[in-house]
C-alpha positions in Angstrom: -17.0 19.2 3.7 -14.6 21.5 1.9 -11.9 22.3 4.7 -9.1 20.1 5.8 -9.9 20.7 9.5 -13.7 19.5 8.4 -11.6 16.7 6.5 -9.5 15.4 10.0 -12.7 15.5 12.2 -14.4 13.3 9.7 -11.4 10.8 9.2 -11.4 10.8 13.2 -14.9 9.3 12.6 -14.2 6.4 10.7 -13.3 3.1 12.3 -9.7 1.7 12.1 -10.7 -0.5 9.3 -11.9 2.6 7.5 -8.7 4.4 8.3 -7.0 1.8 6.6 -9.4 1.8 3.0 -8.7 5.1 3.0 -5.2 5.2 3.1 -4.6 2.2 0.9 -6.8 4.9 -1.5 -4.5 7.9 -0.8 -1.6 5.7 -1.4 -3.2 4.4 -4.5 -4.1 8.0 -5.8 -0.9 8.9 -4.9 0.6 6.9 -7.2 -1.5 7.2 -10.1 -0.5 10.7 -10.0 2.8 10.4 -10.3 2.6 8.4 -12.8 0.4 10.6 -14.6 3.1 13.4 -14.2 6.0 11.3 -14.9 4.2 10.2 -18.5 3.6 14.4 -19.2 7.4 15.1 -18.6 8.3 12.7 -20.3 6.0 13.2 -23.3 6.9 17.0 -23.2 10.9 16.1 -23.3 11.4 17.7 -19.9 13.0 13.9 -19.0 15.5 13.7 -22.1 18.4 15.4 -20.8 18.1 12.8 -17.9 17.7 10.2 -20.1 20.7 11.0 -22.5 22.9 11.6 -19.1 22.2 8.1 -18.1 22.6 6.7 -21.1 26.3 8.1 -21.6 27.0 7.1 -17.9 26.1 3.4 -18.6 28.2 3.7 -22.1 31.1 5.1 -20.4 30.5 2.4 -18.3 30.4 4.9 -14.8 27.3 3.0 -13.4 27.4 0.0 -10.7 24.9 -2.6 -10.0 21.9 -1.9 -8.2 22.7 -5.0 -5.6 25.9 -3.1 -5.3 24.6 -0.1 -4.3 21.7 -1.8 -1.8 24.4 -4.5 -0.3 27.6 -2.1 0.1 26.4 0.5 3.0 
């Protein structure tokens, strides 16, 4: 099983129980990637400019709350 349309027809196989493993593992893999990515950025400096931009937002005090932001529409 090498091709996505081989990949589909077997997911279409599993029960919905199955279905649901598997995406709980997606989502998990997923995430662990990201994270893996986000840790090389940052590592490699490609996040420091971002970094040092927030950091002179929050000391020139142009940041709000986060419940500000989520409560405020």
């Amino acid at each position: 099983m090498n091709s996505l349309p081989e990949i589909e027809a077997a997911i279409m196989q599993l029960s919905e129980g199955e279905i649901r493993d598997l995406s709980n593992w997606l989502q998990e893999y997923l995430n662990d990637s990201w994270d893996k990515q986000i840790e090389a950025d940052a590592k490699s400096g490609r996040l420091d400019r971002l970094i040092q931009r927030a950091k002179s937002d929050i000391d020139a005090n142009r940041v709000k709350p986060l419940d500000e932001i989520l409560n405020n529409p």
